[in-house]
MIVO-610847 format. One record per residue: residue number from 1; residue in one letter; x, y, z of N, C-alpha, C in turn. Coordinates in steps of 0.2 Angstrom, whole numbers, plus 5000, padded with zeros to 4 digits. Example, Ala and Ser with C-alpha at 12.3 -4.5 7.8 and 13.67 -1.06 7.14 Angstrom:
MIVO-610847
r pos 1 code A n.px 5066 n.py 4972 n.pz 5039 ca.px 5062 ca.py 4978 ca.pz 5039 c.px 5066 c.py 4984 c.pz 5039
r pos 2 code S n.px 5064 n.py 4989 n.pz 5035 ca.px 5068 ca.py 4995 ca.pz 5036 c.px 5064 c.py 5000 c.pz 5039
***
This chain:
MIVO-610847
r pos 1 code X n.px 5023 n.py 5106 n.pz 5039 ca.px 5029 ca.py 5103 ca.pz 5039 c.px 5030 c.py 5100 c.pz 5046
r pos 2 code X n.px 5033 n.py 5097 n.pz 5046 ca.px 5036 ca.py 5092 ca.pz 5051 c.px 5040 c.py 5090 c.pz 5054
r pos 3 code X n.px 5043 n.py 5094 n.pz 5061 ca.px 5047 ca.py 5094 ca.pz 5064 c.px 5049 c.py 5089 c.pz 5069
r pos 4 code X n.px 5055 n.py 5086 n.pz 5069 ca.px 5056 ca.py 5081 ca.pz 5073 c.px 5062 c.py 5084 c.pz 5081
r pos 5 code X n.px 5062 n.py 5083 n.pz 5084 ca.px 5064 ca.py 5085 ca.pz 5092 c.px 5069 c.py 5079 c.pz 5092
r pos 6 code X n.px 5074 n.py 5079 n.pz 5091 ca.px 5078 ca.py 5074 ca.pz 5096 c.px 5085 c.py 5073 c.pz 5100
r pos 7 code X n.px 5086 n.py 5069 n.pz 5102 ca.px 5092 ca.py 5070 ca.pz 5105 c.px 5098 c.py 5064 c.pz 5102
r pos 8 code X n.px 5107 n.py 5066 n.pz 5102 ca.px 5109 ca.py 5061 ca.pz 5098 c.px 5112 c.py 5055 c.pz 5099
r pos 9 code X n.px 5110 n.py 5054 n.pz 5106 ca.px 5109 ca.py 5047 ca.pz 5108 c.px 5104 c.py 5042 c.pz 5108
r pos 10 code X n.px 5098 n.py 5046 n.pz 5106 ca.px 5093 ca.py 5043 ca.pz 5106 c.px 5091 c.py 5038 c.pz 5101
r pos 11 code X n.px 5091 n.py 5029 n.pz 5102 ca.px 5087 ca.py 5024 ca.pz 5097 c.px 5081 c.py 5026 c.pz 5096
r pos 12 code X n.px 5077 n.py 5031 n.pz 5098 ca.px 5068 ca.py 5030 ca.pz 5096 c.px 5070 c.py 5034 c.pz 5091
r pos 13 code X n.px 5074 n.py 5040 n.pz 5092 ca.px 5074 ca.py 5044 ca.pz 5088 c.px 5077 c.py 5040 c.pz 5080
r pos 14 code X n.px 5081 n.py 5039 n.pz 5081 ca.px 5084 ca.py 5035 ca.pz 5073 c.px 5080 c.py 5031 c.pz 5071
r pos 15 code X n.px 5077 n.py 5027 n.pz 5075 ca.px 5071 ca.py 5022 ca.pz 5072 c.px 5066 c.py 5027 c.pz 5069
r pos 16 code X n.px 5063 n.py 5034 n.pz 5073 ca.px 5058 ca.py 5037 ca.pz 5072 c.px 5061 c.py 5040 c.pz 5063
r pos 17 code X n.px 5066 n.py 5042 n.pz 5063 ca.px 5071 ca.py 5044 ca.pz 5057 c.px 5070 c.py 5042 c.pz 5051
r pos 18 code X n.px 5071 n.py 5033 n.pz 5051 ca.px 5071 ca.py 5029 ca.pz 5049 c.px 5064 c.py 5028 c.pz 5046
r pos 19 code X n.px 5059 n.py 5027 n.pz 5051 ca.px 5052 ca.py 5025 ca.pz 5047 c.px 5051 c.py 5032 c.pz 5043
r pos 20 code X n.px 5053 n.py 5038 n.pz 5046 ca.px 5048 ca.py 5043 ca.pz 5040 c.px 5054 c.py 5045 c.pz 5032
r pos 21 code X n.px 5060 n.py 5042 n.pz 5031 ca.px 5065 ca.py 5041 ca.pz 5026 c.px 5061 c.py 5036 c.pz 5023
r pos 22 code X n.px 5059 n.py 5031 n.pz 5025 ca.px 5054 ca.py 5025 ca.pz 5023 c.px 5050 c.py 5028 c.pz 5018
r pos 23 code X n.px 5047 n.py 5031 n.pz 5022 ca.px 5038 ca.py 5034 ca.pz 5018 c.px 5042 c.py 5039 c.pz 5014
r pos 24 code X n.px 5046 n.py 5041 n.pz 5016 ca.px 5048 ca.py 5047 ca.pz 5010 c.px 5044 c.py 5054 c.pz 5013
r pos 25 code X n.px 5043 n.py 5055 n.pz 5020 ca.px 5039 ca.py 5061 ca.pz 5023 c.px 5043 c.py 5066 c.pz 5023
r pos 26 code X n.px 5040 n.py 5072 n.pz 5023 ca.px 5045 ca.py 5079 ca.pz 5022 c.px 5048 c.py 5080 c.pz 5030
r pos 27 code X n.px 5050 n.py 5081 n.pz 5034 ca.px 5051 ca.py 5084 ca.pz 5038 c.px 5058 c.py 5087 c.pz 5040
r pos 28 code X n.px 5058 n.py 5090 n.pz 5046 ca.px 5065 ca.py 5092 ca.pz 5048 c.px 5067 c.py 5092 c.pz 5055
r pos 29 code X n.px 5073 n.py 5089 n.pz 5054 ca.px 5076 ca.py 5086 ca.pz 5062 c.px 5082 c.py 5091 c.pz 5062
r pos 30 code X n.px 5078 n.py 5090 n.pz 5070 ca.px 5085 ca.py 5096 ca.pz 5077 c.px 5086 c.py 5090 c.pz 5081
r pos 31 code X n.px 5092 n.py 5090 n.pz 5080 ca.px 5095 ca.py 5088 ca.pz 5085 c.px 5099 c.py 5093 c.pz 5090
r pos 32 code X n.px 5095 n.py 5096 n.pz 5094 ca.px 5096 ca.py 5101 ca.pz 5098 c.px 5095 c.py 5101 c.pz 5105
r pos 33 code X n.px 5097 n.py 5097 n.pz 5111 ca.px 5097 ca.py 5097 ca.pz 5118 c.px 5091 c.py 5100 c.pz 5121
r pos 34 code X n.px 5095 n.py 5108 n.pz 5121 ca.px 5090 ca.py 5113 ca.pz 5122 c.px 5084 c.py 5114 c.pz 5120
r pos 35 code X n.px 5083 n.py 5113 n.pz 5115 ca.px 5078 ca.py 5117 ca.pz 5110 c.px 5070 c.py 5109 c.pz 5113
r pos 36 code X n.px 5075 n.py 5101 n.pz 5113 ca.px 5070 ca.py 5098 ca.pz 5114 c.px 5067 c.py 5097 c.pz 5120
r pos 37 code X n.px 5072 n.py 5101 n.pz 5125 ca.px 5069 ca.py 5101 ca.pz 5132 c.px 5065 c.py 5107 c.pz 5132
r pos 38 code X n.px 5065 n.py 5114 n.pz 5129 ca.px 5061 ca.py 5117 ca.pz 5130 c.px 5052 c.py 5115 c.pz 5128
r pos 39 code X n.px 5056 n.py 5113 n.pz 5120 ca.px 5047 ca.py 5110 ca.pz 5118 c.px 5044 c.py 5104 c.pz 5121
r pos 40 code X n.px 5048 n.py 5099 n.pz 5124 ca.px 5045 ca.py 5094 ca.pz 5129 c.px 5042 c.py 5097 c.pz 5134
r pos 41 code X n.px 5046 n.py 5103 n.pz 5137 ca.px 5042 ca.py 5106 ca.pz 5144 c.px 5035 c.py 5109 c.pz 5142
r pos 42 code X n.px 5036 n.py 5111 n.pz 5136 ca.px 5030 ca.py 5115 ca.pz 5135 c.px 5024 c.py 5112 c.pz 5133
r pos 43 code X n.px 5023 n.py 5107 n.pz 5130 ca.px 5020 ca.py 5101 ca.pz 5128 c.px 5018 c.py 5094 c.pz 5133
r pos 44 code X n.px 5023 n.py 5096 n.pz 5139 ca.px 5023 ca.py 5088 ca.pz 5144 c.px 5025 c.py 5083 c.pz 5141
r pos 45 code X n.px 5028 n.py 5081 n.pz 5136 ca.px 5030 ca.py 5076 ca.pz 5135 c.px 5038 c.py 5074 c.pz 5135
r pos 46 code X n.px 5039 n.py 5070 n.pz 5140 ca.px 5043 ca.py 5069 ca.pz 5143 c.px 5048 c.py 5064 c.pz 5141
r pos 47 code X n.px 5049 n.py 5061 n.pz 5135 ca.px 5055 ca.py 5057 ca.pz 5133 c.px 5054 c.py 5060 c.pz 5125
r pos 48 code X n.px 5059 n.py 5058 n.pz 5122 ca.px 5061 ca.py 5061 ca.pz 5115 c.px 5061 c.py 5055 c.pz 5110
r pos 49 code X n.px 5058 n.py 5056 n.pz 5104 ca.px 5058 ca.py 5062 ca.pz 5100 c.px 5052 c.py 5066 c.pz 5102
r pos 50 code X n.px 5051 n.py 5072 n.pz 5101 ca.px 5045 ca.py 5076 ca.pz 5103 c.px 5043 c.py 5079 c.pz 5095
r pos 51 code X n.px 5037 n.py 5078 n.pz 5092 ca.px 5036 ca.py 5080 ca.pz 5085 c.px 5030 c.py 5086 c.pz 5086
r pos 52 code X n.px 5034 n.py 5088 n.pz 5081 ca.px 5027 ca.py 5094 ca.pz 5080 c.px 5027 c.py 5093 c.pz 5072
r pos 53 code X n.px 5017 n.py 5093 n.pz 5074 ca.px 5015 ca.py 5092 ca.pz 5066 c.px 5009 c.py 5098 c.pz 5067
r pos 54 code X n.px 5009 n.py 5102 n.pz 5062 ca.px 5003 ca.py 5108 ca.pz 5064 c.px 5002 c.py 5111 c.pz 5067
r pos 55 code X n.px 5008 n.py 5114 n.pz 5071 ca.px 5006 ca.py 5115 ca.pz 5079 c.px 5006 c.py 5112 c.pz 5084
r pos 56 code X n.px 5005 n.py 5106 n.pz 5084 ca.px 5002 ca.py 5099 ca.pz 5089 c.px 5009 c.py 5096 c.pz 5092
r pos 57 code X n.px 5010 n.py 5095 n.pz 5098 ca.px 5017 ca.py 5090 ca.pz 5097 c.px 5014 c.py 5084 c.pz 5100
r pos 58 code X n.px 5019 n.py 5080 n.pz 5099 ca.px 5018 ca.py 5073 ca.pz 5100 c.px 5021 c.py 5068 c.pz 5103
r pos 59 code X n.px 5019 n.py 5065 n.pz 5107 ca.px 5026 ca.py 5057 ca.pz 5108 c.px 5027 c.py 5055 c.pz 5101
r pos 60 code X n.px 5031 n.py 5050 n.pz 5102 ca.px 5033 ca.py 5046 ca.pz 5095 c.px 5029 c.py 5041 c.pz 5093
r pos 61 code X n.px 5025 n.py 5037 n.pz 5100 ca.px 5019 ca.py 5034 ca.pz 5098 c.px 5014 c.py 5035 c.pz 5096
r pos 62 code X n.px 5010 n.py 5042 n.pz 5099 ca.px 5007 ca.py 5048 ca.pz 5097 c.px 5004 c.py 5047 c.pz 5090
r pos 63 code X n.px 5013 n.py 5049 n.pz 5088 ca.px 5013 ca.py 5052 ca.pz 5079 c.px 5011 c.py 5045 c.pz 5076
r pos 64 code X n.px 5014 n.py 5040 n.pz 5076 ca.px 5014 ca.py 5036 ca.pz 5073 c.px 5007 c.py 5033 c.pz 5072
r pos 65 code X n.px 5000 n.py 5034 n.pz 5077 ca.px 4996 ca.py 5033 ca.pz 5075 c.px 4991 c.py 5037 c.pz 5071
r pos 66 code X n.px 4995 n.py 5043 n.pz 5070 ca.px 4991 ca.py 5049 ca.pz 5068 c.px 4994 c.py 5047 c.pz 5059
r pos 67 code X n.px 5000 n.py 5045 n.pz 5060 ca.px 5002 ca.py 5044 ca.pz 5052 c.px 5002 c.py 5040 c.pz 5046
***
C-alpha cells in the first residue's frame, strides 16, 4: 500500500493526487501536518509530499521514477 504524506496547501501534493487518480493506484492520503513532519524527519526529506512505498519513503520525484 501506498501512502502519501501531505500538507493542504501543497500544489505537488494535488498534482502528485492527481497523477496517481490517473493511473487508478491504490493509495492513502494524510493530510496531517504532524504526522508529515515526523515522517520527513525521519526519512530527510525535506519538502512534501513524502511517500511511502514498502517501507521506503520518497520525494515526489523519487516516486515518480520508481512508478
Amino acid at each position: 500500500m501506498i501512502k502519501v504524506y501531505a500538507k493542504s496547501d501543497c500544489s505537488k501534493c494535488k498534482v502528485l493526487k492527481n497523477i496517481l487518480d490517473e493511473k487508478k493506484v491504490d493509495y492513502e492520503y494524510v493530510e496531517d501536518l504532524k504526522t508529515l513532519m515526523i515522517i520527513a524527519s525521519r526519512s530527510r526529506i525535506m519538502s512534501a509530499p513524502v511517500i511511502e512505498k514498502d517501507g521506503k519513503a520518497y520525494s515526489m520525484e523519487q516516486f515518480l521514477e520508481v512508478l
